[in-house]
Legacy VTK file of the C-alpha trace (Angstrom):
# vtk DataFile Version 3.0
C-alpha trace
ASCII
DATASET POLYDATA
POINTS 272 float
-61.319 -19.851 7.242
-60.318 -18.646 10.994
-61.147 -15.646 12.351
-57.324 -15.070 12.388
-57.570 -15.639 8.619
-60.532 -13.061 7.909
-58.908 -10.067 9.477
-55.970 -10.528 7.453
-55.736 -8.967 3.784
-54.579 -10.849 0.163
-51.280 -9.677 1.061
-51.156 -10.857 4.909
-51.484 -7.596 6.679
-54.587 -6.811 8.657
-56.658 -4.593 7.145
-56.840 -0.676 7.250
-60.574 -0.698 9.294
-59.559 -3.038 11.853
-56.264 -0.846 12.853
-58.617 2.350 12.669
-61.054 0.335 14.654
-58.500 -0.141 17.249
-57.265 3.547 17.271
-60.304 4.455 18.297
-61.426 1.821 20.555
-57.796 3.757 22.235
-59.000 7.110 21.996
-62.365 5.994 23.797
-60.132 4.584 26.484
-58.073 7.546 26.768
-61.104 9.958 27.155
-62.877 7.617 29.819
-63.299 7.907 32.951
-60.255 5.887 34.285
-58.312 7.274 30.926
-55.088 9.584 31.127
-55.664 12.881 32.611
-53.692 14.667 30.232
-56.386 13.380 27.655
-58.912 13.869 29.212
-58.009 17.565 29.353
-58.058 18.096 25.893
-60.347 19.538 22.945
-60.329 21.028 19.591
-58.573 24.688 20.158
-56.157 22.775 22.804
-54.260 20.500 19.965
-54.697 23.294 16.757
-51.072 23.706 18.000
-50.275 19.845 17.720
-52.036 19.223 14.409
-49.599 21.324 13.014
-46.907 20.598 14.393
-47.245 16.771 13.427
-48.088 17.639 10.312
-44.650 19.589 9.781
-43.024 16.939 11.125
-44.503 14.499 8.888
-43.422 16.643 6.293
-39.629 16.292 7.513
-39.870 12.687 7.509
-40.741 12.632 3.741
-37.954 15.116 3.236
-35.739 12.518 4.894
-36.871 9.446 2.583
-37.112 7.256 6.671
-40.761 5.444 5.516
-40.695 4.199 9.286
-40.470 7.376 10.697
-43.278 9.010 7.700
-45.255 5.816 9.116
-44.607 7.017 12.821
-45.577 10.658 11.861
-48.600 9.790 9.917
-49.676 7.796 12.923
-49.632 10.941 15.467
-51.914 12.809 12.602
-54.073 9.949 12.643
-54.435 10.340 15.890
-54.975 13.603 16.488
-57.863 13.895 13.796
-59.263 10.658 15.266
-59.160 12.990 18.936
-60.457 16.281 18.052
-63.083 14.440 15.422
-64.570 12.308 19.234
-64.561 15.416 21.188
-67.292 15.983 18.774
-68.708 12.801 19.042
-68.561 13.196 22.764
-70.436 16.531 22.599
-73.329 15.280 20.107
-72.417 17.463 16.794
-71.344 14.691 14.794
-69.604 11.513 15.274
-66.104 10.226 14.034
-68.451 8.142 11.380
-69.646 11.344 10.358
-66.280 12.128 9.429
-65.420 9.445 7.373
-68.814 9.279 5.480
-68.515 12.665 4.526
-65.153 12.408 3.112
-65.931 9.398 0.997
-69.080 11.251 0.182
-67.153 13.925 -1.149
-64.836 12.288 -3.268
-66.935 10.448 -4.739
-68.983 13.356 -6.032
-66.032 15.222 -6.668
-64.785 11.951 -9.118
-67.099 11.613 -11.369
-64.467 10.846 -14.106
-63.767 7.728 -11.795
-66.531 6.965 -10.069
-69.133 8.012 -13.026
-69.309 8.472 -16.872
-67.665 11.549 -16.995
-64.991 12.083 -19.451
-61.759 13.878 -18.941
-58.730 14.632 -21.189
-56.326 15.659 -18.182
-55.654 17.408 -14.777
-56.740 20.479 -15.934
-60.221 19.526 -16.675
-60.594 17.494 -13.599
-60.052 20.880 -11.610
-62.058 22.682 -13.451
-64.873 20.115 -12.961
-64.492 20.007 -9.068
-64.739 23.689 -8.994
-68.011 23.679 -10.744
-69.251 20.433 -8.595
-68.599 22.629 -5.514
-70.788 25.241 -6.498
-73.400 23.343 -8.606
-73.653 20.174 -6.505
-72.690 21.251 -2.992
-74.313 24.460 -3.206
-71.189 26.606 -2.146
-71.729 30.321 -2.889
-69.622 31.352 -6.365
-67.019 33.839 -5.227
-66.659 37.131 -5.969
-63.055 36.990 -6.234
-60.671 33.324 -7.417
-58.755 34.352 -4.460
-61.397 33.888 -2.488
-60.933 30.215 -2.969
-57.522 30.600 -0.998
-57.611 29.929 2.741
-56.702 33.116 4.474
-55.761 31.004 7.303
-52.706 29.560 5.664
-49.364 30.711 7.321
-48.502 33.729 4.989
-45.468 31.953 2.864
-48.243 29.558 1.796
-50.701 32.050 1.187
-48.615 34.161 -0.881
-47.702 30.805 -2.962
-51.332 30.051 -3.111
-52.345 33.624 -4.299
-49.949 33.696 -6.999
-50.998 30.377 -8.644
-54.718 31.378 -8.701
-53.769 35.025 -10.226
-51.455 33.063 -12.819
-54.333 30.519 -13.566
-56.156 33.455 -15.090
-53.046 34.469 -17.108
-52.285 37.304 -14.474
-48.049 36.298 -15.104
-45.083 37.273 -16.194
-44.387 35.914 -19.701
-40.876 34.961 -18.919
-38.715 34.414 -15.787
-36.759 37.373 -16.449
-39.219 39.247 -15.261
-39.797 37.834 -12.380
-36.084 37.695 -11.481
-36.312 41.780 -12.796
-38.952 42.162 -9.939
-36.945 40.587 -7.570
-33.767 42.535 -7.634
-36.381 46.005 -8.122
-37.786 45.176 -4.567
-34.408 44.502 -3.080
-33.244 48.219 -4.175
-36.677 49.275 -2.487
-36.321 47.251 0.346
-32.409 48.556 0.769
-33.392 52.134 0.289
-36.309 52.005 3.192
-33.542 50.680 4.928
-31.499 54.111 5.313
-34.515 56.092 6.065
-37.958 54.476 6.178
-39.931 54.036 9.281
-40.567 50.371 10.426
-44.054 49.958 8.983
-41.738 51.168 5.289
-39.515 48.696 6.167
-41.699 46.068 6.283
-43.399 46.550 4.094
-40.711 46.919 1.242
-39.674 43.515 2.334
-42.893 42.155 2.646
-43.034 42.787 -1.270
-39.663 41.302 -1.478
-40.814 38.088 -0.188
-43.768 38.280 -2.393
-41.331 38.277 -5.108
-39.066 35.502 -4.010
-42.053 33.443 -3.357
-43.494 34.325 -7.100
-39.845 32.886 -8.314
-40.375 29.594 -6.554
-44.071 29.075 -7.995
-42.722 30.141 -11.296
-39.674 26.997 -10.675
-42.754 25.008 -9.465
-41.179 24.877 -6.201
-43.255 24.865 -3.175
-41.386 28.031 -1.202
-42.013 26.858 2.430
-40.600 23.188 1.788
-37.539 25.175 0.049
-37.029 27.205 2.788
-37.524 23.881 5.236
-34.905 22.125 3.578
-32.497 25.746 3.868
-33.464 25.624 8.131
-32.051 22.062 7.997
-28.995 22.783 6.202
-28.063 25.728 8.724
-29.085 23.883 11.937
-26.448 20.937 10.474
-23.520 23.433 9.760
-24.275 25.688 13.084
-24.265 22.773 14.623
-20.716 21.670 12.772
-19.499 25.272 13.843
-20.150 24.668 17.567
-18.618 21.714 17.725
-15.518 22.756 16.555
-15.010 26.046 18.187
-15.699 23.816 21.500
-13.150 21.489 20.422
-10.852 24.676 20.048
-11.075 25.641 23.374
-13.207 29.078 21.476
-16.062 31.050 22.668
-19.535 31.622 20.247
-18.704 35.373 19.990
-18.328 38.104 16.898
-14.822 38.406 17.851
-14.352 34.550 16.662
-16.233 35.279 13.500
-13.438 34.475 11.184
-12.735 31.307 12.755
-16.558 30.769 12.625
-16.852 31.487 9.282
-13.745 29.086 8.419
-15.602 26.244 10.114
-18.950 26.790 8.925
-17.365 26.738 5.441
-15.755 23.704 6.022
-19.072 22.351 7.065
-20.547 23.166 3.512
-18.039 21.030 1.852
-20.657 17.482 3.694
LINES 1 273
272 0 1 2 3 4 5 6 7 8 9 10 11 12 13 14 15 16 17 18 19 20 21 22 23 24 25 26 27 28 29 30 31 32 33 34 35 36 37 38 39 40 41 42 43 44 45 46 47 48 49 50 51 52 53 54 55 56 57 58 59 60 61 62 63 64 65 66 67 68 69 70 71 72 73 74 75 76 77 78 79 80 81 82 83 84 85 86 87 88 89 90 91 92 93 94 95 96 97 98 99 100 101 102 103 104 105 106 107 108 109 110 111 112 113 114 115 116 117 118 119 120 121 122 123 124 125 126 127 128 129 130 131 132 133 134 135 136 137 138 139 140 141 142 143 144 145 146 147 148 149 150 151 152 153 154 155 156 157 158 159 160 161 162 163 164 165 166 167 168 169 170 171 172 173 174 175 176 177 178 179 180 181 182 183 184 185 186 187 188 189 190 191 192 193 194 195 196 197 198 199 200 201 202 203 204 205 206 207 208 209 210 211 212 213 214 215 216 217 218 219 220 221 222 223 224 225 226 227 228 229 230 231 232 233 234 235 236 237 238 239 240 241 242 243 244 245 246 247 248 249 250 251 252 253 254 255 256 257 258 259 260 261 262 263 264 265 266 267 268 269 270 271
């Protein structure tokens, strides 16, 4: 067998450690001294900002169904956590192996339905069990509170969604959807009322529990509210964009006194 022959898998493609071999043989280039300077530049609180944003973006491509541009997105997060993981490396606290060890560490000890004799009759005993691992095994302090197990660094539409599934897991949930939809409309009339009178902080926060409430409708339709409200931004930007077009094609300005012919467009555009 070549060489050629050994890096390749059953299937003909090379395999997944030689192209993460090669991503970071280009990170180490990138960070050296005769790398790029705009790389070079970089660390851990300077891409937070990018790690997100790729990661949204990712999340559009799967929205879209393009599997070469979720391949092209998934490569930029690749690379980022390959980046911020050898500024470490670079500094001493742990290396990118580190990294990857741990991870398989972890779910391995986290599996032991898979990777041990443990028995399991369904999801809801395998999360159970990796709750109890984390405190028994890994030694993580029991919290005081389940919603302590909920990142308060989420961005708050995710928190909220996050919040309400832990409360619900304990039975803290409306019975029926009704309710929830009852809720709903009972914050709106809140939220209205603050309107006519209430100071800001009133204001927002009778909408704040509005959006609480629209939030506890989507977990309740098992619908993950900030990919809902994703796929609502993309609908807009496609129709606003419809509506410019045409109002430039009329020879019309962007203005409130055009907002019938605006409106007449951007309905037209809801009919794609």
């Amino acid at each position: 067998m070549t060489q050629t022959d050994d890096a390749k898998t059953s299937d003909g493609k090379g395999r997944p450690s030689d192209g993460f071999a090669e991503l970071y043989d280009v990170v180490a280039r990138l960070r050296g001294p005769n790398g790029c300077p705009w790389d070079r530049e970089q660390d851990s609180f300077s891409l937070r900002g990018n790690l997100i944003e790729e990661t949204y973006e990712c999340i559009e491509a799967i929205d879209e169904k393009d599997p070469a541009h979720v391949m092209e997105e998934l490569g930029d997060i690749f690379l980022l956590a390959t980046m911020i993981a050898y500024f470490h490396e670079e500094a001493g606290t742990f290396s990118v192996a580190d990294v990857l060890a741990t991870v398989c560490e972890k779910l391995i000890r986290r599996h032991p339905h898979v990777f041990g004799e443990t028995k399991v009759s369904g999801t809801g005993e395998v999360l159970d069990n990796w709750a109890k691992i984390k405190v028994e095994k890994e030694g993580r302090k029991p919290k005081d509170s389940i919603l302590d197990e909920v990142s308060s660094a989420l961005p708050p539409l995710d928190l909220a969604f996050k919040l309400q599934k832990k409360a619900a897991k304990v039975g803290f949930d409306w019975p029926e959807i009704e309710g929830v939809s009852r809720k709903i409309r009972e914050e709106l009339d809140e939220a209205m009322e603050a309107a006519k009178s209430g100071t800001v902080e009133e204001i927002e926060g009778e909408l704040g529990d509005l959006l609480f409430s629209v939030v506890n409708l989507c977990r309740y339709l098992k619908v993950e509210p900030s990919l809902a409200l994703r796929r609502t931004n993309g609908k807009f930007v496609k129709r606003f964009k419809h509506v410019e077009q045409k109002m430039k094609e009329a020879g019309l300005e962007m203005k409130h006194e055009n907002l019938e012919t605006m409106d007449g467009f951007w309905n037209e555009a809801k009919g794609f």
